[in-house]
C-alpha positions in Angstrom: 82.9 97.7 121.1 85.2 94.5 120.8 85.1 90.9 119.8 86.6 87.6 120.7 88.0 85.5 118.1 88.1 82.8 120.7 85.5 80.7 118.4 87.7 80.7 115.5 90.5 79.1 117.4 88.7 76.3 118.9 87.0 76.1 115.4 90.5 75.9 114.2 91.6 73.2 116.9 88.4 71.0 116.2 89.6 71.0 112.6 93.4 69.8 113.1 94.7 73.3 111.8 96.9 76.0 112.8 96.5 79.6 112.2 99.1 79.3 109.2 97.0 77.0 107.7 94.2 78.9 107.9 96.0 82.3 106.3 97.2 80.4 103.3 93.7 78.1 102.6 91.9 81.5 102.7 94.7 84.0 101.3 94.6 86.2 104.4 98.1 88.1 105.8 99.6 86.9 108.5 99.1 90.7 109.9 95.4 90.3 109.7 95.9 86.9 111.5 97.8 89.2 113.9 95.1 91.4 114.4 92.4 88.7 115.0 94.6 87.1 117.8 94.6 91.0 119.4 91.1 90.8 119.2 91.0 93.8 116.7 88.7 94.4 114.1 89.4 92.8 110.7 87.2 93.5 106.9 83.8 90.9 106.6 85.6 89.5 104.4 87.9 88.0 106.0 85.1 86.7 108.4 83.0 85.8 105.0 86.4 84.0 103.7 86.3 81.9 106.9 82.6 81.1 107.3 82.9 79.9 103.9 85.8 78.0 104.6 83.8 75.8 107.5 80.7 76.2 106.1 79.5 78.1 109.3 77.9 81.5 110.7 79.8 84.2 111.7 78.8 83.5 115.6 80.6 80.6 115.0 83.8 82.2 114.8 83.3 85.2 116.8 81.4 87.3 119.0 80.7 90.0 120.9 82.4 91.5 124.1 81.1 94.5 126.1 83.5 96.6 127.4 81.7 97.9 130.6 
């Protein structure tokens, strides 16, 4: 099982930030910013910090990739 963060980037573009931004306006590492740019899991709340942050659903800033 794997996810894309891709989402969360373009959310991120659409809202003139960078990912710096981002760890600071949520109080995230930048290791766990790191791991989302690997695509590797990170804790809901980090994806509930963010959501919260744009005021959007978690298929808004990720999703789902099959590994067949």
């Amino acid at each position: 099982m794997s996810f894309s963060y891709n989402k969360l980037w373009k959310l991120l573009i659409d809202n003139n930030m960078k990912k710096d931004d981002l760890r600071k306006a949520i109080g995230i590492s930048s290791s766990t910013i790191a791991k989302m740019g690997k695509d590797e899991n990170v804790s809901l709340d980090v994806i509930d910090k963010i959501c919260e942050l744009f005021n959007c659903k978690v298929e808004d800033v990720l999703e789902y990739v099959s590994e067949e």
